[in-house]
C-alpha positions as CSV (number, residue, x, y, z in Angstrom):
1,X,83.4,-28.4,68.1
2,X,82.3,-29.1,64.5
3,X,82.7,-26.8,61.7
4,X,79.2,-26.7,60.0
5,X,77.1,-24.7,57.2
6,X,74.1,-22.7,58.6
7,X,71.8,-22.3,55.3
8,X,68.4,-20.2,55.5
9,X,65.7,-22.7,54.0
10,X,62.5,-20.1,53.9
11,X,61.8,-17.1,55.6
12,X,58.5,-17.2,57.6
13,X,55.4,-15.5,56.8
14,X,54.9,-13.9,60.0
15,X,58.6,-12.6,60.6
16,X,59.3,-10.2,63.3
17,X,62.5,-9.0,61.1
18,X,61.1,-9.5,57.2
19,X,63.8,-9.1,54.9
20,X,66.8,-9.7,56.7
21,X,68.9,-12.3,55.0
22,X,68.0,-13.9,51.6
23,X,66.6,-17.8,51.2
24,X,69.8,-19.7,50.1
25,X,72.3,-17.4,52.4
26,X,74.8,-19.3,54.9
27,X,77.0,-19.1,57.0
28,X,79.9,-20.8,57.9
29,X,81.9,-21.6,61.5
30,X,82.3,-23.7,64.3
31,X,78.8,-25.0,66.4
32,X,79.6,-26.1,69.8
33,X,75.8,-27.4,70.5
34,X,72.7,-28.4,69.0
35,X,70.1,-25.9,68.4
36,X,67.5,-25.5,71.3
37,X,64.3,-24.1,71.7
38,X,64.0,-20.4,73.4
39,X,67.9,-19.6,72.8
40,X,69.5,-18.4,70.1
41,X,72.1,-20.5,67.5
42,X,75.4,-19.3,67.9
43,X,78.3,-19.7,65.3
44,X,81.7,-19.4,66.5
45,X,85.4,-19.3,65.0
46,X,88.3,-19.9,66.6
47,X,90.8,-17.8,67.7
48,X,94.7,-17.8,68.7
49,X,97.0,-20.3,69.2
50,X,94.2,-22.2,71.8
51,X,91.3,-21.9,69.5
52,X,89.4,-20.2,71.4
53,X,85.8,-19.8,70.4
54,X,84.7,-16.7,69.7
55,X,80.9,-16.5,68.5
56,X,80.6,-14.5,65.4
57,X,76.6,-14.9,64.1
58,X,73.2,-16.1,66.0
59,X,70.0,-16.4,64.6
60,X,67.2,-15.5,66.4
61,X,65.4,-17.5,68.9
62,X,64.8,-21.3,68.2
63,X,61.1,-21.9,68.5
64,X,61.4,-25.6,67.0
65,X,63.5,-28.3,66.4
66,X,62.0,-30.1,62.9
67,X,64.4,-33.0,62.4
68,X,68.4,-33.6,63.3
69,X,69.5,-30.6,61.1
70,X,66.6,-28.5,60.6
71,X,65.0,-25.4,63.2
72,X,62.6,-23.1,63.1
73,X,63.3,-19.8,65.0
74,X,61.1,-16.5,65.2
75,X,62.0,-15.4,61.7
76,X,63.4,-18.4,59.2
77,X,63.6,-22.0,59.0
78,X,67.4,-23.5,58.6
79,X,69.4,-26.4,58.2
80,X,72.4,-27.3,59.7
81,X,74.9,-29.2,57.0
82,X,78.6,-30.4,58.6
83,X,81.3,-29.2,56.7
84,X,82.8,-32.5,56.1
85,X,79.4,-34.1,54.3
86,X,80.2,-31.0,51.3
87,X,81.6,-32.1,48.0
């Protein structure tokens, strides 16, 4: 589990949900896997004195992988930043 930054890059031209969250918004939890295409990205947090993960935000589904960091779904492009690599 790696804690990791989920920031909207652009928003698509031919969105099926226009409008929904700003360019520059993020996000902020735990990923437990790489995004992949025709399934949603999930965000978790942990929970209790196990961590349990919990997921707390998805984007839509993933219709391509672009490089390492970076998806497309059916809506916006992201990037995926590990926590860590942040000043």
């Amino acid at each position: 589990m790696e804690k990791v930054r989920v920031l909207k890059l652009e928003e698509l031209k031919e969105a099926e949900v226009p409008n929904n969250k700003a360019v520059g918004y993020f996000k902020e939890g735990f990923s437990l896997d790489n995004p992949e295409v025709g399934r949603e990205f999930l965000l978790y947090m942990e929970f209790g004195e196990k961590k349990v993960p919990i997921p707390i935000w998805h984007t839509s589904t993933v219709t391509q992988i672009l490089s390492e960091n970076t998806f497309k779904t059916k809506n916006s492009i992201y990037k995926i930043i590990p926590l860590d690599l942040l000043p």
